[in-house]
N, C-alpha and C positions, 0 to 999 in steps of 0.2 A: 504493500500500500504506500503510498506517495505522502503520507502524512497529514495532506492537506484536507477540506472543509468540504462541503460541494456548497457554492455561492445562492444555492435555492432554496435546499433542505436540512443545509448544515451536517450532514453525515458524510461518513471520512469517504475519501474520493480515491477511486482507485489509478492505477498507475497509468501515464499518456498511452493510449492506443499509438498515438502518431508523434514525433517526437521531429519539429524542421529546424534544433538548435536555435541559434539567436539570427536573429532578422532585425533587417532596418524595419521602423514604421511606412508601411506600405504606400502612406499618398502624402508625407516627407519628402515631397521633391526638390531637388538639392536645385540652389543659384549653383549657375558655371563660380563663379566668385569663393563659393565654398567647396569646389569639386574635393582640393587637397584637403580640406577637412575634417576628420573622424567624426562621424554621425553617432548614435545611442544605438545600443543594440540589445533587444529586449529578447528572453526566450519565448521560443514558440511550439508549445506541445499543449494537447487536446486529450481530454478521458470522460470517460461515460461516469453516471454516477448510475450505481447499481439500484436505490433506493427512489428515486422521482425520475431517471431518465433522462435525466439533463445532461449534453454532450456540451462543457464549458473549456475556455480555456487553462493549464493548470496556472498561469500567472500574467497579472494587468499589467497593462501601461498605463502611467496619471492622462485621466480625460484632457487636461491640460494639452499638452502634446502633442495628443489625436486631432482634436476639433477647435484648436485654439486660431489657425489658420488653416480654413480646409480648403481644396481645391477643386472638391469635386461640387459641380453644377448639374443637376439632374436637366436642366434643357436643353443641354448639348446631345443628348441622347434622340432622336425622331423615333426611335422605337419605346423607351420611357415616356416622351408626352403621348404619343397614341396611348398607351396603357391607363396614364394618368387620366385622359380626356373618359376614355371610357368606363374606370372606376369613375368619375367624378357621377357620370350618367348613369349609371347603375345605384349608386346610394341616394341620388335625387330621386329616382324613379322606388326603389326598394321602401324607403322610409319616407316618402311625399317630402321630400325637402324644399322648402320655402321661405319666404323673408320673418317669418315669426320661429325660426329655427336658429340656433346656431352650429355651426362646426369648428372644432378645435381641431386641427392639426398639428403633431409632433416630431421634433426634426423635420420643418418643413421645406426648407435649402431655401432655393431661391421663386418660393411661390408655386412652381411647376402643376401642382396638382391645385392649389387653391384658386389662383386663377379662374377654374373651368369652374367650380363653385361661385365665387363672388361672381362671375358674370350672369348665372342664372339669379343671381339677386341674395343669395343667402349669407349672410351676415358673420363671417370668416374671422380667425384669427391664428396666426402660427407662431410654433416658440423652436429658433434656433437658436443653436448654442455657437456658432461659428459666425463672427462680428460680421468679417468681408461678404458672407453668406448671405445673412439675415439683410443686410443694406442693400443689396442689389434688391431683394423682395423687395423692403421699404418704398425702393426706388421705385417700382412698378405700379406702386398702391396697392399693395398686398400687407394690412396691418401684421407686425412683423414684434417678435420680445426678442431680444436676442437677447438669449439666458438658457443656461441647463433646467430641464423639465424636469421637477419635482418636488416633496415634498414644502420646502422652501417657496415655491412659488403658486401654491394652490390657492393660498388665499387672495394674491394677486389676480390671477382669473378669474375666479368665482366675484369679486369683488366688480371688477372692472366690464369683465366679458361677460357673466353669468355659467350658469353648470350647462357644459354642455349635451346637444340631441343627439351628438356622432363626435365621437373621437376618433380619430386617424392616428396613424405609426406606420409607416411604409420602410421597413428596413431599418429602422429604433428598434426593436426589439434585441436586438443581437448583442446593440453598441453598451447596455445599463449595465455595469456590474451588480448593484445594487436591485437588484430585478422587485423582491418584495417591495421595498418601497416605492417605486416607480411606480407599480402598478397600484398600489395602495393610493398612491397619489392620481392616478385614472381614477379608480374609482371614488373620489374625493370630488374630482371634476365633472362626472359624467352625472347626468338628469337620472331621476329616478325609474323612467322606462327610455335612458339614453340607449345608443351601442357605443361601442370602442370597435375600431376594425383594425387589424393590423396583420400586415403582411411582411414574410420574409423566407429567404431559402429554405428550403427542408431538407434535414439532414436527412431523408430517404432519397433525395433525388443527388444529393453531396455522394454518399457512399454507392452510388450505382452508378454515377459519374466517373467516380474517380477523381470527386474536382474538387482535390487537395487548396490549388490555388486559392478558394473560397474562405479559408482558414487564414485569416492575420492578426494584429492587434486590436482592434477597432470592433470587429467579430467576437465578442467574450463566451456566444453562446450560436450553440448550431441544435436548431428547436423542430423535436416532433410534434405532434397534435399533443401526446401522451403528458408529455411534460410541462406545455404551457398548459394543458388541464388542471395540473396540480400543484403550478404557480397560482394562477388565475381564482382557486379556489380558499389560498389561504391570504386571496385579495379582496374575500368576499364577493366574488365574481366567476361567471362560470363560461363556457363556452356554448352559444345556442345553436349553432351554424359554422361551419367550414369548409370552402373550396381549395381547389386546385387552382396553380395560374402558372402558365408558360413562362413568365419573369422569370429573368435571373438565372435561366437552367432550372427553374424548375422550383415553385413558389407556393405557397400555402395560405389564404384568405383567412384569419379568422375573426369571428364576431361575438364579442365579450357585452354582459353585460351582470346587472344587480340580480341575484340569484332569484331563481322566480318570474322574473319580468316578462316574460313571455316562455310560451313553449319551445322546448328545446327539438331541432330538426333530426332528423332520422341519419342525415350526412353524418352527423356526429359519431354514433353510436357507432355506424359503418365503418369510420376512417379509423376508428380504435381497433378495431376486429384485424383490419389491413395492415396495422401497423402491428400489433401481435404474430399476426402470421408472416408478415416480412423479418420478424426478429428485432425490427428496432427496439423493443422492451428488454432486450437480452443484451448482456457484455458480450456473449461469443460473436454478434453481429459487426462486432468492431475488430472483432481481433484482427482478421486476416488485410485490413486496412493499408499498414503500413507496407505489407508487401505487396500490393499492388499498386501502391505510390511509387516504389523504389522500381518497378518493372516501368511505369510512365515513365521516370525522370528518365531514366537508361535510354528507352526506344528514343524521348523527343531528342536527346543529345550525340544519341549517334544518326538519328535522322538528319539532324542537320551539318554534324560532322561532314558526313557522307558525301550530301552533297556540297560543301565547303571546298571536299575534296577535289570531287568533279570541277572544278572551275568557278562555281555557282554564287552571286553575289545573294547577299540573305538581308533582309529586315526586319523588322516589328511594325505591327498596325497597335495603336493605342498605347495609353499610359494607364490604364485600371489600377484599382489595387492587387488585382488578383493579378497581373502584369508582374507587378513590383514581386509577387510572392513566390511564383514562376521560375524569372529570372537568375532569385539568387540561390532558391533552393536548389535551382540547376545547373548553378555556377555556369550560365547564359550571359559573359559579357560583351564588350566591343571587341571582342579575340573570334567570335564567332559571328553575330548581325552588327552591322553597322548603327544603325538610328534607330529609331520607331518614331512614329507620326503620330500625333491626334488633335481632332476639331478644337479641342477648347484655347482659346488662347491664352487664358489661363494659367496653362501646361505646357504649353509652346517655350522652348528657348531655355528651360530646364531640364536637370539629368537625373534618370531614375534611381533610387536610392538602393545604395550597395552597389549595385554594376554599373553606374554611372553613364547607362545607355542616353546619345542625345536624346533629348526630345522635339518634330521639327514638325511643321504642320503638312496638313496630310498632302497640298501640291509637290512634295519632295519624291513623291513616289512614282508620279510621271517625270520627273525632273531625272532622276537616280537612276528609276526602271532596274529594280533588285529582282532578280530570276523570281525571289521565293519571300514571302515575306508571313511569318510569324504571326498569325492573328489571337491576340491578346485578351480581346473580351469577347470572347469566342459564342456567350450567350446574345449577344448582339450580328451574328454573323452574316445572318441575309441579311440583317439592312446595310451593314460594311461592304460586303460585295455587291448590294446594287448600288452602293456612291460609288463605288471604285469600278465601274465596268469597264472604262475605260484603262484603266490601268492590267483587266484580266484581255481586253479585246489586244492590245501590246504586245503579247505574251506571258506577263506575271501569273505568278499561280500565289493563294495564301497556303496557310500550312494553317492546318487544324489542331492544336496541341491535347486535347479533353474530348473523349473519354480515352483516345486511343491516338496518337498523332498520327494523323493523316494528309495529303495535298490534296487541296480542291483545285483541278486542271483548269489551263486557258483555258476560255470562250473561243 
């Protein structure tokens, strides 16, 4: 046993399934100006708790650090606003949302999803905890707190905004160490027949992936139905409803509320039975994890050894986090791909941390025309190769790294 707590249920946590040693902070993008300088490097290993089911990491990094400057903007994504637009219309339409409503959104970035709320008229408010984040909202007219969500700030919302009809968390669930409270502080917020929705990868679709990369600092938890059940419960909140959603490689919808408040849907009961019989309730389900991480790392680096060899000039599409986690657990630096590109400008003109891969915006890849380029947020793929067709109609091929590295051939 590892000695440690489990961050949910307090009982001793058993030893990492997955162990990727010390790692930079994955969306840490270094100035050229600090290339030569030693960055923080925090461990990175992952263990099931045998008693609640929670797949946490075994040790944090201060939220400081993580979200103090973040760089990542959800509407640089065209496949993220689609998703967003269409949850927005889904919870208008599900719960009659309208201007005698409110919605609270948590970790909201920069507006992305509220937006497509406040335009239907309904009375909005979000809380980031990342300054340069939250002011670009601001800037849009998207009432914006930039401050960490919790209990410290509940009486501020209730106060200001009132309890909210719908709580949102689109990929907050992962980033709380403090999970009881956090959700103790949803429930503090939410109306008495409110929902809370909240969405994030599911570690069923993590372990059949293979998509280790999913795993970083910022990540403290990698959540079945099973286990936010039996957070959510000792939140005085239960689960009434949960979907499936294509996000992310593969994403889980679920809908929290005051125990009681409504009937609970038959999905639920179902997704539990699924997740028993897939083994996610079991540690054997983890075990065999690590070795088929170490069989990826292997295949992606003599993939591109390989062709390295042959003559073949190589790149990277995107700066993710899951990029950053890739990279260096595969000891992937500028010895092997030259650069990698992506939209945000944001990220443009800095280097990925640990491998110090440039970062250049994505016209470098008609410019370069690299044989074979790396694609990094690989859960994003068809919308990356329909901006890039031009660069596949050239001759370029990407490279698939998850579940299994593969090349997607010229057009």
């Amino acid at each position: 046993m590892s000695g440690r707590a489990c961050l949910g249920c307090a009982a001793a946590l058993g030893d990492p399934f997955l162990d990727l040693g010390s790692q930079p902070l994955a969306n840490a993008l270094v100035r050229p100006e600090d290339a030569a300088r030693p960055e923080p490097l925090f461990p990175l290993a992952v263990a099931y708790c045998a008693r609640c089911h929670l797949v946490q990491l075994t040790e944090t990094a201060p939220p400081e650090a993580l979200f103090g400057e973040y760089l990542y903007f959800s509407s640089y994504s065209d496949h993220f606003l689609a998703h967003a637009r269409a949850m927005a219309e889904a919870l208008v339409t599900r719960f009659t949302l309208g201007s005698r409503h409110r919605v609270l959104e948590i970790a909201s970035n920069d507006g992305y999803l509220l937006q497509f709320l406040q335009a239907r008229g309904v009375p909005v408010l979000g809380v980031e905890p990342a300054r340069n984040v939250a002011e670009v909202a601001q800037a849009r007219g998207i009432p914006t707190l930039a401050r960490f969500f919790g209990a410290d700030a509940v009486e501020e919302i209730t106060r200001d905004f009132g309890p909210a009809d719908v709580i949102i968390g689109n990929n907050v669930l992962a980033h709380v160490p403090g999970i009881n409270a956090f959700l103790e502080a949803v429930a503090a917020c939410l109306a008495p027949r409110g929902a809370g929705v909240f969405e994030f990868p599911y570690v069923g679709e993590l372990l059949a992936r293979t998509a280790f990369d999913t795993i970083y600092h910022e990540h403290v938890f990698y959540y079945s139905l099973s286990a936010v059940a039996g957070l959510a419960a000792r939140a005085g909140l239960e689960v009434f409803d949960v979907e499936r959603q294509p996000i992310h490689g593969g994403s889980l919808r679920v809908f929290l509320q005051h125990i009681g408040a409504r009937p609970v849907e038959p999905a639920v009961a179902r997704m539990h039975g699924e997740e028993a019989t897939a083994g996610l309730t079991s540690a054997a389900r983890y075990a065999g994890f690590s070795r088929n991480v170490d069989t990826l790392r292997h295949d992606l680096v003599a993939l591109l050894s390989r062709l390295q060899g042959e003559g073949k000039r190589l790149a990277a599409y995107g700066a993710p986090a899951k990029g950053t986690v890739l990279l260096n657990a595969c000891g992937i630096g500028t010895d092997l791909v030259s650069f990698t590109v992506d939209r945000s400008p944001h990220k443009q003109g800095r280097l990925v941390p640990g491998v110090r891969l440039p970062i250049r915006a994505p016209e470098a890849l008609l410019e370069e025309m690299p044989d074979f380029t790396l694609l990094l947020p690989w859960n994003i793929a068809d919308e990356i190769v329909e901006q890039q067709s031009a660069y596949l109609r050239k001759g370029g091929a990407f490279i698939l790294p998850v579940p299994k590295p593969r090349v997607i051939p010229s057009r």
